[in-house]
C-alpha positions in Angstrom: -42.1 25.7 50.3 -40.2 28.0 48.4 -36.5 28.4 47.9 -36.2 31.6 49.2 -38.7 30.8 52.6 -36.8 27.7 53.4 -33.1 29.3 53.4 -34.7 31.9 55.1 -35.6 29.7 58.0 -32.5 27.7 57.6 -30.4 31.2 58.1 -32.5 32.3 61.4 -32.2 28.4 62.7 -28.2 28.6 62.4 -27.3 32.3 63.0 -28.9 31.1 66.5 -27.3 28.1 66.8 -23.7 30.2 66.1 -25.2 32.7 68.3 -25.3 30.3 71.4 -22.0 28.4 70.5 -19.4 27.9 68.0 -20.6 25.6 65.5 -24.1 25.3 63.4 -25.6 23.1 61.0 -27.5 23.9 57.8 -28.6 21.7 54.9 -29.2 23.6 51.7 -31.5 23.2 48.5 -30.7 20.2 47.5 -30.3 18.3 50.4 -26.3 18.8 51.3 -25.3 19.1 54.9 -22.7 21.8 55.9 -21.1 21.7 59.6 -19.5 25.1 59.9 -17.3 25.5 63.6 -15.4 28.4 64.1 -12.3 28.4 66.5 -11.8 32.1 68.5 -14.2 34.9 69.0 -12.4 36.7 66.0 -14.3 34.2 63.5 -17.8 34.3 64.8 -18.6 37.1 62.4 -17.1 35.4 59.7 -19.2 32.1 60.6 -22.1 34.3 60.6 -21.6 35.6 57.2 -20.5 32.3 55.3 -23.6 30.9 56.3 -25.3 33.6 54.6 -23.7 32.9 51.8 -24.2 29.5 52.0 -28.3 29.8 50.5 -26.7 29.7 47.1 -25.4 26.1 46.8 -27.2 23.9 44.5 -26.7 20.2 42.8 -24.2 19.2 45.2 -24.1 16.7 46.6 -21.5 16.0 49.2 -21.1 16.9 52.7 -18.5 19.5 54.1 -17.7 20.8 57.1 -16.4 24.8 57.3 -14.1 25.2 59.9 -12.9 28.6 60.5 -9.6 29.5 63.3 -9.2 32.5 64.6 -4.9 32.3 64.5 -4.7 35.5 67.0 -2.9 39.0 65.8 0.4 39.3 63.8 1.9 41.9 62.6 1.0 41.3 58.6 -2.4 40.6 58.3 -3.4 37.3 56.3 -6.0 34.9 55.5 -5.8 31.6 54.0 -8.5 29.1 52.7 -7.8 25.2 52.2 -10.1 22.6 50.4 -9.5 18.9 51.0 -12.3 16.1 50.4 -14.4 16.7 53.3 -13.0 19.6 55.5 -13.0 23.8 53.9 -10.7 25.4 56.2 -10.7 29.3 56.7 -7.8 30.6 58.6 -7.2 34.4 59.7 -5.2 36.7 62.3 -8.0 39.5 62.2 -11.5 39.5 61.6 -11.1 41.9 58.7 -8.7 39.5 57.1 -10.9 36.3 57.7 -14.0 38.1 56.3 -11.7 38.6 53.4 -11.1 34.7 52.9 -14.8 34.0 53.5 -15.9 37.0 50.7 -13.1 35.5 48.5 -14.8 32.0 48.8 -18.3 32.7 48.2 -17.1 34.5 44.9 -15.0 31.7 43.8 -17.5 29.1 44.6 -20.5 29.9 45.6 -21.9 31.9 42.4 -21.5 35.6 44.1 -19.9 39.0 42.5 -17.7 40.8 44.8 -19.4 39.6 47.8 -19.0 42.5 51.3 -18.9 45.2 49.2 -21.3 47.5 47.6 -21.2 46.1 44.2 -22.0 42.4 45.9 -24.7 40.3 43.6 -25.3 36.7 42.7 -23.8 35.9 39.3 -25.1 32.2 38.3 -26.0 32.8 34.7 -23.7 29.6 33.2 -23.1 27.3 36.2 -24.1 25.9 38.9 -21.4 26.8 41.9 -19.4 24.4 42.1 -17.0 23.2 45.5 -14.0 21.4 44.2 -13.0 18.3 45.3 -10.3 19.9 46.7 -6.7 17.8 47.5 -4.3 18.0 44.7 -0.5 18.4 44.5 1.5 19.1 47.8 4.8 20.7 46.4 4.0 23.3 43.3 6.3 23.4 40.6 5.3 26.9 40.0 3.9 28.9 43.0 2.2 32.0 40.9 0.7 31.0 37.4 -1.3 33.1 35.3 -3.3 33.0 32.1 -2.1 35.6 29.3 -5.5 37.3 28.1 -4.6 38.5 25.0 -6.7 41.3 23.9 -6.3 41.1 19.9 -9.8 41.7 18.5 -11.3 38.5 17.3 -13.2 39.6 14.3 -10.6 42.6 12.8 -6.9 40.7 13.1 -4.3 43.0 13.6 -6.9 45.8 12.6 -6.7 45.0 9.3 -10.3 43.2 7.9 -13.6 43.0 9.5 -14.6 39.0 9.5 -18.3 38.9 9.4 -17.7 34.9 10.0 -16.3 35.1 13.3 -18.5 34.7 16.5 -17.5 37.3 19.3 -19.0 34.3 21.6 -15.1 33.8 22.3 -14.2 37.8 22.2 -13.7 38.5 25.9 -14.2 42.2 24.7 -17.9 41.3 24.1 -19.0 40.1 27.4 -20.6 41.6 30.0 -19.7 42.2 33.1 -21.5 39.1 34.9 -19.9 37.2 31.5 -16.4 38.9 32.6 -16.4 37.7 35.5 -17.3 34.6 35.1 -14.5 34.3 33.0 -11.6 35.5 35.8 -13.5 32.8 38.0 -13.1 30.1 35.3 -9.6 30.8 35.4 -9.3 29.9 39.2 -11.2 26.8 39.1 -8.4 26.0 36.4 -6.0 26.3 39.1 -4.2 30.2 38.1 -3.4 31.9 40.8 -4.1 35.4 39.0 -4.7 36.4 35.5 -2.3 38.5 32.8 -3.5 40.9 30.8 -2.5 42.9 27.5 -3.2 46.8 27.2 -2.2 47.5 23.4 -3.2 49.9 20.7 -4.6 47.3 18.8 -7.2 46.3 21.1 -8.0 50.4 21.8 -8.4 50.2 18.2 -11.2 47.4 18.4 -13.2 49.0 21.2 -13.1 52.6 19.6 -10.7 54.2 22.1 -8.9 54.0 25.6 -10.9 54.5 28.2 -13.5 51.5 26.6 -10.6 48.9 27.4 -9.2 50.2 30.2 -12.7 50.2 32.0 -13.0 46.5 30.6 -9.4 45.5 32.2 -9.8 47.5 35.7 -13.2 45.3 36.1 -11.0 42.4 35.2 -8.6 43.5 37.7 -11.4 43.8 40.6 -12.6 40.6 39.6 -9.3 38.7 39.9 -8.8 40.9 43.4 -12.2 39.4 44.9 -11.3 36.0 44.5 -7.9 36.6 46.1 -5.8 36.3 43.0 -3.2 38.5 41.6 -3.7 41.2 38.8 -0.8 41.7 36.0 -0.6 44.1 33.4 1.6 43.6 29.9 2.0 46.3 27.9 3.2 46.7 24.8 6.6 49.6 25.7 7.2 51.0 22.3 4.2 50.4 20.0 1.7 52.8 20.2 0.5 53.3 16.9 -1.0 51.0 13.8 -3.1 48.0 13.9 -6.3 50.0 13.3 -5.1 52.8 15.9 -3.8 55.9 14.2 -1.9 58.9 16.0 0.4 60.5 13.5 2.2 62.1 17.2 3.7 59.0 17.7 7.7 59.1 16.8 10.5 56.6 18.0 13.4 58.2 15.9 16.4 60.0 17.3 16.7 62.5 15.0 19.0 65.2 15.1 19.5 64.2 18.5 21.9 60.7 18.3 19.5 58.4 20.2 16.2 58.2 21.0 15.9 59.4 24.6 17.4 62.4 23.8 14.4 63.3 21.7 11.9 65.6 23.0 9.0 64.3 20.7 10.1 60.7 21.8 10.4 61.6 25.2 6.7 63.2 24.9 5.1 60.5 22.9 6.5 57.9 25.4 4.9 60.2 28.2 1.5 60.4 26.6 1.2 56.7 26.3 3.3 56.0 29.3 0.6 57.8 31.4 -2.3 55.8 29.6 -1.0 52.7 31.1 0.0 54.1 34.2 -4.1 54.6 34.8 -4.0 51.0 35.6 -1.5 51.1 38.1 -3.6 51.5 41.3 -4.8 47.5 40.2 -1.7 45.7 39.2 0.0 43.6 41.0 3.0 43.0 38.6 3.7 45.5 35.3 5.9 43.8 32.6 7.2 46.0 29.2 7.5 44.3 25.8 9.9 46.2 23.8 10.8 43.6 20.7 8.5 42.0 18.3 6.5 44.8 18.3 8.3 47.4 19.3 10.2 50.5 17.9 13.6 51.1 20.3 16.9 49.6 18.5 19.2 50.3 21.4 19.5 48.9 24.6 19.7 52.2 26.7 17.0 53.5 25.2 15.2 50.7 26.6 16.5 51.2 29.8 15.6 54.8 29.6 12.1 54.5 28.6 11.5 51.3 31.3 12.8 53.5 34.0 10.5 56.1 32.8 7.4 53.4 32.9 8.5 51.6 36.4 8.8 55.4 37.9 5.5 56.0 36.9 4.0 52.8 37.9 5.7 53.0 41.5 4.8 56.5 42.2 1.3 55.3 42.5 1.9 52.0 43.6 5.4 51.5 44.7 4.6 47.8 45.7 4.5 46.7 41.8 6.5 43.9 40.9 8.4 45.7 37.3 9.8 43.9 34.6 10.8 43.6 31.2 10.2 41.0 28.2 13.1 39.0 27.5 11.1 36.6 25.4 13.1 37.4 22.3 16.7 38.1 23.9 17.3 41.3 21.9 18.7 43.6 24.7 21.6 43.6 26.8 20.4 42.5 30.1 23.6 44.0 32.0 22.4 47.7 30.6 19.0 47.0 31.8 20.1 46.1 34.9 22.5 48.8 35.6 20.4 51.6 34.5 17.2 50.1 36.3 18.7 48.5 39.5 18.2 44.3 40.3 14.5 45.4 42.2 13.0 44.2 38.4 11.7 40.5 36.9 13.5 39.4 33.7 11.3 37.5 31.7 12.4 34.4 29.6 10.6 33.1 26.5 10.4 29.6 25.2 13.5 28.5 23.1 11.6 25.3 21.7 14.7 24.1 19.4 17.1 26.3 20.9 17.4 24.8 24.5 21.3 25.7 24.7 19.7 29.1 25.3 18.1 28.9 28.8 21.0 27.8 31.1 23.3 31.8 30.0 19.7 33.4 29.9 19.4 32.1 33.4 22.9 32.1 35.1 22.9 35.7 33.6 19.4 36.7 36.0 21.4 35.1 38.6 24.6 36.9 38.2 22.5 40.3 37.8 20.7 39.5 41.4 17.5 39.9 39.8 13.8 37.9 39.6 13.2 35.5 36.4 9.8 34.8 35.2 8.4 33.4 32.1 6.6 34.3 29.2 5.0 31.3 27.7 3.4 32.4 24.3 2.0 30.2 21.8 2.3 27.6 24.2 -1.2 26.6 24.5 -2.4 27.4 21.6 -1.1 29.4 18.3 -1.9 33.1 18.7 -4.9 33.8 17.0 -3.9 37.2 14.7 -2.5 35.5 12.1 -2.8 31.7 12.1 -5.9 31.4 14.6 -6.9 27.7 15.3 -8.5 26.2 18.0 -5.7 23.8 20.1 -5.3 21.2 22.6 -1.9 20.3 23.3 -1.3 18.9 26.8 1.3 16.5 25.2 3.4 20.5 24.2 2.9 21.4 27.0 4.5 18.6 29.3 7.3 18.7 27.2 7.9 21.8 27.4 7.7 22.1 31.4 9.4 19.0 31.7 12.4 20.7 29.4 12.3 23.6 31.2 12.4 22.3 35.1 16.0 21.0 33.7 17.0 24.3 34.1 15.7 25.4 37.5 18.9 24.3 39.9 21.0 27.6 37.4 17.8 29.6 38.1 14.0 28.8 38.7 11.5 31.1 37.8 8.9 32.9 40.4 6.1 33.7 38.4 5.0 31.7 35.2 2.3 32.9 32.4 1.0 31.2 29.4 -0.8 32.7 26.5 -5.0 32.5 26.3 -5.7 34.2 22.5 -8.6 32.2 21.4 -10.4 32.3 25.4 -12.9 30.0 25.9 -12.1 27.8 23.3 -8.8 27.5 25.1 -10.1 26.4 28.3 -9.0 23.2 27.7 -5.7 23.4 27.2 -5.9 26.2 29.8 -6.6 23.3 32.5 -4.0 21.4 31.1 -1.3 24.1 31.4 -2.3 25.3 35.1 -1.8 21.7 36.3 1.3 20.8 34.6 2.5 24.1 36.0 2.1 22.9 39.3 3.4 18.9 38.4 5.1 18.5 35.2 4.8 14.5 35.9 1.3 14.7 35.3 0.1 12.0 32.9 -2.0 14.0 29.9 -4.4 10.9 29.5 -5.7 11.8 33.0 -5.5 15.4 32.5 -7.5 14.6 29.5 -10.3 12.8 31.2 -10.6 15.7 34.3 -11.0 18.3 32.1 -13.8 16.8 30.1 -15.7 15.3 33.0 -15.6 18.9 34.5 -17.2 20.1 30.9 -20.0 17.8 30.3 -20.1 15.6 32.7 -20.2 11.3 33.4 -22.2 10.4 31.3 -20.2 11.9 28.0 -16.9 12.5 29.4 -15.0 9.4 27.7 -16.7 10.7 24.3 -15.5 14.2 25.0 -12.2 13.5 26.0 -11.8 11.5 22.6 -12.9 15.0 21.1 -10.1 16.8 22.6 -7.7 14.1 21.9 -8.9 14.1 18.3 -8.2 17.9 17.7 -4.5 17.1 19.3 -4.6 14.7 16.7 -5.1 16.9 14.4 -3.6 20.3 14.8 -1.3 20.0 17.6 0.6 16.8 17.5 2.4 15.7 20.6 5.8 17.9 20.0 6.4 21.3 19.0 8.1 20.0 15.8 4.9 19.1 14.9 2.9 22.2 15.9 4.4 25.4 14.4 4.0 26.1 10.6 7.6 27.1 10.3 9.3 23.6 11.5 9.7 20.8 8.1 8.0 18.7 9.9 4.3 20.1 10.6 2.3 18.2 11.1 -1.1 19.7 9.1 1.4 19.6 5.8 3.3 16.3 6.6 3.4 12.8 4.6 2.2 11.8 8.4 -0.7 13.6 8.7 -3.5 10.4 10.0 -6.6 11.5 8.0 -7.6 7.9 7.9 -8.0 7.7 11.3 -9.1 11.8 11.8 -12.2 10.4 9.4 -12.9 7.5 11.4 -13.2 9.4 14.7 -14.9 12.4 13.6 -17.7 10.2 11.9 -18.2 8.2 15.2 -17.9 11.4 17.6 -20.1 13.9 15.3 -23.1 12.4 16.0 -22.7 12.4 19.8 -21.1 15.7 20.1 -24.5 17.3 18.4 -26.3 14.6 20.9 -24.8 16.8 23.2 -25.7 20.1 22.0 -29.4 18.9 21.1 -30.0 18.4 25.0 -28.7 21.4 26.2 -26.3 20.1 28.5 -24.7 22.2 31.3 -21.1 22.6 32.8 -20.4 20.2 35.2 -17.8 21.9 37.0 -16.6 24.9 35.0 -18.0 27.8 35.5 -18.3 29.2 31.9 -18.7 32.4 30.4 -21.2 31.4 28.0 -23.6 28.4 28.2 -21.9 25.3 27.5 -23.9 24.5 24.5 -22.7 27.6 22.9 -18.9 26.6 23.4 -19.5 23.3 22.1 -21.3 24.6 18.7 -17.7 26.8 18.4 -16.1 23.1 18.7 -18.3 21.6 16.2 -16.8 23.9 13.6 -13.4 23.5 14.2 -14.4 20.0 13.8 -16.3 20.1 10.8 -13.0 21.6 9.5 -10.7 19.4 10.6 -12.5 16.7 9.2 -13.0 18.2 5.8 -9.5 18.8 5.4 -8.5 15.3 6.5 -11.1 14.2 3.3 -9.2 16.4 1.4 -5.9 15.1 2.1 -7.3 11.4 1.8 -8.5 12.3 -1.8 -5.3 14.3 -2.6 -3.3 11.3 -1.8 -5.6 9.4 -3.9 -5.4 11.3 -6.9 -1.5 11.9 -7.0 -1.1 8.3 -7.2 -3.3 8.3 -9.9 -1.3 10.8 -11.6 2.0 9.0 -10.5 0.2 5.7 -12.7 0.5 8.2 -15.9 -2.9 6.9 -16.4 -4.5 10.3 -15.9 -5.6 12.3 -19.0 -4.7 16.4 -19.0 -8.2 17.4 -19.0 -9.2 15.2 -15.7 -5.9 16.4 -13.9 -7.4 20.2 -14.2 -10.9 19.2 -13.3 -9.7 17.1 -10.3 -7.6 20.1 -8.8 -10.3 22.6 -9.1 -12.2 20.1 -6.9 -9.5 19.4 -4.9 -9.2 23.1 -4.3 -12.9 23.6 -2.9 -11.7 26.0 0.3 -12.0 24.9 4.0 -14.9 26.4 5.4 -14.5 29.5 7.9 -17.6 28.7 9.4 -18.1 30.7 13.1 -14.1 30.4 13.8 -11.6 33.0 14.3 -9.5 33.5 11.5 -6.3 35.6 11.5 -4.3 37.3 9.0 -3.0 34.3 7.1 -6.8 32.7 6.6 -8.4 29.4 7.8 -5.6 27.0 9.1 -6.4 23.7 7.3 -7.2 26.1 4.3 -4.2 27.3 4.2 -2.4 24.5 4.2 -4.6 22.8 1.6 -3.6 25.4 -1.2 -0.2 25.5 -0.1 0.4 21.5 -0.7 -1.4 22.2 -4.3 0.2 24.7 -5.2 3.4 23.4 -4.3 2.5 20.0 -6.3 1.8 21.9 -9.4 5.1 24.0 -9.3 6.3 20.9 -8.6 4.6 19.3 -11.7 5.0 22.7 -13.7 1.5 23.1 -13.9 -0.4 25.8 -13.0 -2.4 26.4 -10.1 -5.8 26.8 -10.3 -7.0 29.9 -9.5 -10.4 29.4 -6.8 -12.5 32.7 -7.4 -13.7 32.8 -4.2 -10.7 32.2 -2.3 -8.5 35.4 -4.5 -11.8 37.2 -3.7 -11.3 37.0 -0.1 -7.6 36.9 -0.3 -7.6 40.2 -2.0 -10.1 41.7 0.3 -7.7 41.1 2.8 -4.3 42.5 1.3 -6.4 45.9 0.2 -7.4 46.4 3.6 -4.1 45.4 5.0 -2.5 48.4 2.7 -5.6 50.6 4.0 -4.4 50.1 7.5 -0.7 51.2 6.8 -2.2 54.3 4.9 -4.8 55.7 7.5 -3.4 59.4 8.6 -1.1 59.7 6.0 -1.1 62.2 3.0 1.2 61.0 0.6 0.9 56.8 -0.2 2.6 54.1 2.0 4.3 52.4 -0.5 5.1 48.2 -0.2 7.3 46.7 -1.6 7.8 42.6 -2.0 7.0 40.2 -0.8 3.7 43.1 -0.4 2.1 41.5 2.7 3.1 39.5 5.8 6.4 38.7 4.7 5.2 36.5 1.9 4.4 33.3 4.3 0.8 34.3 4.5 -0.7 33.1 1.0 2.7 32.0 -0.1 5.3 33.1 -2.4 3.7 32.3 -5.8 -0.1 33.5 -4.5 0.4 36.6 -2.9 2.7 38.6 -5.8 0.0 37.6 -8.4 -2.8 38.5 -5.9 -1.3 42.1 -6.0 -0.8 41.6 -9.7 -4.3 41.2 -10.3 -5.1 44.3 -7.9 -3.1 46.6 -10.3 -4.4 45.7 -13.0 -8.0 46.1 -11.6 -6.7 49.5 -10.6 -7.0 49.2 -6.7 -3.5 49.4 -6.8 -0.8 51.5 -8.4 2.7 50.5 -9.1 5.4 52.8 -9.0 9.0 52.9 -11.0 10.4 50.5 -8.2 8.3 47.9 -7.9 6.7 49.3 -4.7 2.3 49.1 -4.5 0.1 51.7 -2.7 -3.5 52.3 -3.3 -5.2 54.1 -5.9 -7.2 55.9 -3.8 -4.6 56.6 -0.8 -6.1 60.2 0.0 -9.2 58.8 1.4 -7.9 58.0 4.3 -5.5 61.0 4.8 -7.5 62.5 7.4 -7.9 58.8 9.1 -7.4 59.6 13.4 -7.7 58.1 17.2 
């Protein structure tokens, strides 16, 4: 019999069983048996329709039963769903609101697309739905946790060069909608309670204008709303120009006028973008302003100013928003914002990392004020990919950084807690990680470890997987921030205690059985991907490959400096040997930012800081200045689009000099002078050659 007949059959057998009385029985597909009951005539409708739903259920293999109560009339309507090992509970004070739970359910789980409404369709394309176990942790750290979905553009970083290696596979920009929301629905089997989301001229830049990314977020937004999550939206307060987008309008300055907000082109620019985001208002839940790092406002009360001027706008069309403003970087007097804006805002912390003497004033100062604290968790579970992209899994960070934080909470504990996702799927893993230490910062990461990889691939390679994972923490992350960022003297990727030996051991054991993996086209076993499984673990194998190739490198660097140590090696087999030594990391499929390949840049750092070191010079890789140079001339193009006369830069000429390093990236732009791409004027300043190209450059 076909699938469709039988659940027909099955669907008229138990609509007249819940007819008669107030429970019915159906066994699905693959053989599972499903007791729903409903409690009070106000759930019989709702019975009715969850078993409708229930057709779609395939591959599992346990038994539930659905119970669904009927809790009478309140005044605030609500609906509430619990899972526990055997028992799905549905709970409700109208029928309206316990239709709700049941269409929020059969999204989340059962493989539909906003399921009661017009737009309601099955959307199974990389999963099979999946019931969790259900259980888990009875006290939550953190009651409201959400994902940051940074919207940089994969393949241009910070709309400065176009990387024909990168696979949009992990650009969430790319996907369609059945892709999309897959992806919101990954997040909630993750365990977030609502998803975060950044609206900034960067990523209008990517997609070719506005109303492109706005339609891509509002889907977002319906998406998180149909699976009874909550919907935030991050904006970027005064920034609305560069990074690919160009609108020569756009003015911060005070002028003539003493301050900013007294400007009427400032006030009229803010308006114009102001009203942009204010299109999205209607589906956010929450609104938070970023006004430092980027941002354009030196003062205080003009930050105050312009925030009232967002919140008004945001309020006047949905005055139930929760406002707030970034505090990650604690650049603005909080008593201003407070007194100009009123306590009825959310003050948003960042992490301090090695400045914990920071978070108990940040704190007892949101107290004092009477107003909400949240955090803002960036580079947290990953680094953010437009500059130093990398693929990460650091549940060992992220424990202690909860752990460091939940010191804090009896001065004041935050409400609402985000953490950044930049790279997407690739972050899943550490995604998992984060949601559950959020909600127990006692977890033990071993275990955290396994779950995650069982609910990728499966029993059968879960323990080889989880090694995986725990090999690229190995490798990249490291098990404190210390370790992690490229600024601290001890990271880890440059460090004397970097373990290639045993990064080459595991990597030649795993390889094999990771492409075992990929050969037989294995599904998710509990996460409901955006893309096929296969397809995320291919983006894995490169980071691998890198990883590994890089620990070689370091093995054979070692090798050959204590052959140079010996004074036994000749001048002619020193050059030779660092010319090999210097073969780049590959870039493969990966996301690279600004600042190049991650193990690649590291590798020419350590030789070119040996040879200074050694006062020999560095040898120069052809292709690597090729590509380097590529991306400084369109970093200068970026700068110049709109503008008649030539942007001038000055040293250290591009990203602060800590991109390619201090003695690479001045003879980079040497070498593009004297090629001409570049001019250099009487003060040591760069533009290009050919600046009036892009004169007439617009958005």
């Amino acid at each position: 019999m076909r699938k469709g007949t039988m659940i027909a059959l099955l669907s008229l057998a138990l609509t007249s069983l819940l007819l008669m009385g107030c429970s019915g029985t159906v066994k699905t597909a693959s053989d599972s048996e499903y007791k729903i009951n409903y409690k009070g005539g106000g759930a019989k409708p709702a019975a009715l329709l969850l078993f409708s739903y229930m057709g779609n259920i395939s591959g599992e293999n346990r038994d539930f039963n659905l119970v669904l109560e009927d809790k009478g009339k309140d005044e605030t309507p609500f609906h509430d769903v619990k899972i526990d090992s055997e028992t799905i509970t549905f709970t409700a004070n109208t029928e309206e609101e316990m239709a709700r739970a049941v269409n929020a359910f059969a999204n989340t789980y059962l493989g539909y697309q906003f399921a009661g409404t017009d737009r309601q369709k099955t959307n199974l394309s990389n999963t099979t739905p999946q019931i969790p176990d259900g259980g888990g942790i009875d006290t939550l750290w953190m009651e409201k946790r959400e994902p940051i979905v940074t919207l940089w553009n994969v393949n241009n970083p910070r709309g400065v060069f176009l990387n024909e290696a990168t696979s949009l596979k992990v650009d969430v920009m790319s996907y369609s909608e059945e892709e999309l929301y897959s992806y919101v629905r990954m997040m909630k089997h993750l365990g977030f309670t609502g998803i975060q989301v950044t609206d900034m001229c960067s990523a209008w830049a990517g997609a070719g204008g506005i109303e492109s990314v706005h339609d891509k977020i509002r889907f977002m937004a319906d998406a998180v709303h149909s699976m009874d999550m909550d919907f935030t939206l991050w904006v970027w307060g005064a920034e609305f120009t560069g990074y690919g987008w160009v609108d020569n309008s756009v003015t911060y300055d005070c002028g003539d006028y003493g301050v900013a907000r007294n400007n009427p082109d400032v006030i009229a620019c803010f308006e114009k973008y102001y009203d942009y985001y204010a299109e999205l208002a209607d589906v956010s839940d929450r609104v938070i302003a970023h006004f430092y790092d980027p941002g354009n406002l030196g003062d205080a009360n003009d930050v105050a100013y312009f925030s009232g001027m967002l919140r008004d706008k945001f309020k006047e069309i949905n005055p139930d928003i929760d406002f707030g403003v970034s505090c990650w970087v604690d650049q603005f007097d909080k008593n201003i914002l407070v007194s100009n804006l009123g306590d009825d805002i959310t003050l948003y912390e960042g992490m301090q990392h090695n400045h914990n003497e920071n978070y108990a004033p940040f704190r007892q100062t949101v107290e004092g004020l009477g107003c909400r604290l949240g955090m803002w968790e960036w580079n947290g579970c990953e680094m953010e990919i437009d500059q130093l992209a990398q693929m990460n899994f650091q549940p060992s960070i992220l424990k202690e950084n909860y752990q460091t934080l939940r010191e804090y909470d009896g001065v004041k504990k935050p409400e609402y807690w985000s953490t950044m996702d930049s790279y997407h799927v690739l972050n899943v893993f550490s995604l998992y990680c984060a949601a559950r230490l959020q909600q127990d910062p006692d977890l033990d990461v071993t275990e955290l470890t396994d779950e995650v990889a069982r609910l990728a691939v499966g029993d059968e390679y879960a323990d080889d997987f989880a090694e995986m994972l725990s090999l690229l923490e190995e490798a990249r992350s490291g098990y404190t921030w210390n370790d992690f960022f490229w600024d601290n003297p001890n990271y880890l990727i440059k460090s004397d205690k970097y373990p290639y030996e045993d990064i080459i051991e595991r990597f030649d054991r795993l390889y094999p059985v990771l492409n075992k993996m990929i050969d037989e086209g294995i599904e998710s076993a509990g996460l409901p991907l955006p893309i096929p499984l296969t397809d995320v673990l291919k983006l894995f194998r490169s980071h691998l490959v890198q990883i590994d190739s890089y620990a070689l490198f370091r093995r054979d660097f070692d090798g050959f400096k204590e052959l140079y140590e010996s004074g036994e090696a000749d001048d002619w087999w020193v050059e030779e040997k660092l010319v090999e030594l210097s073969d780049p990391i590959p870039d493969y499929d990966a996301v690279i930012g600004l600042w190049g390949q991650i193990e690649g840049r590291a590798q020419r750092e350590l030789i070119v800081e040996w040879c200074l070191e050694h006062d020999i010079e560095p040898p120069v890789i052809d292709t690597l200045d090729y590509t380097r140079k590529q991306i400084i001339y369109q970093y200068f193009v970026m700068y110049q689009k709109g503008h008649e006369e030539p942007v001038i830069q000055y040293p250290p000429y591009f990203q602060y000099g800590a991109a390619f390093n201090e003695y690479d990236t001045p003879r980079l732009v040497e070498d593009l002078v004297i090629d001409g791409v570049l001019t250099e004027d009487e003060n040591g300043g760069v533009y290009l050659t050919n600046f009036d190209d892009y004169r007439f450059a617009f958005n």
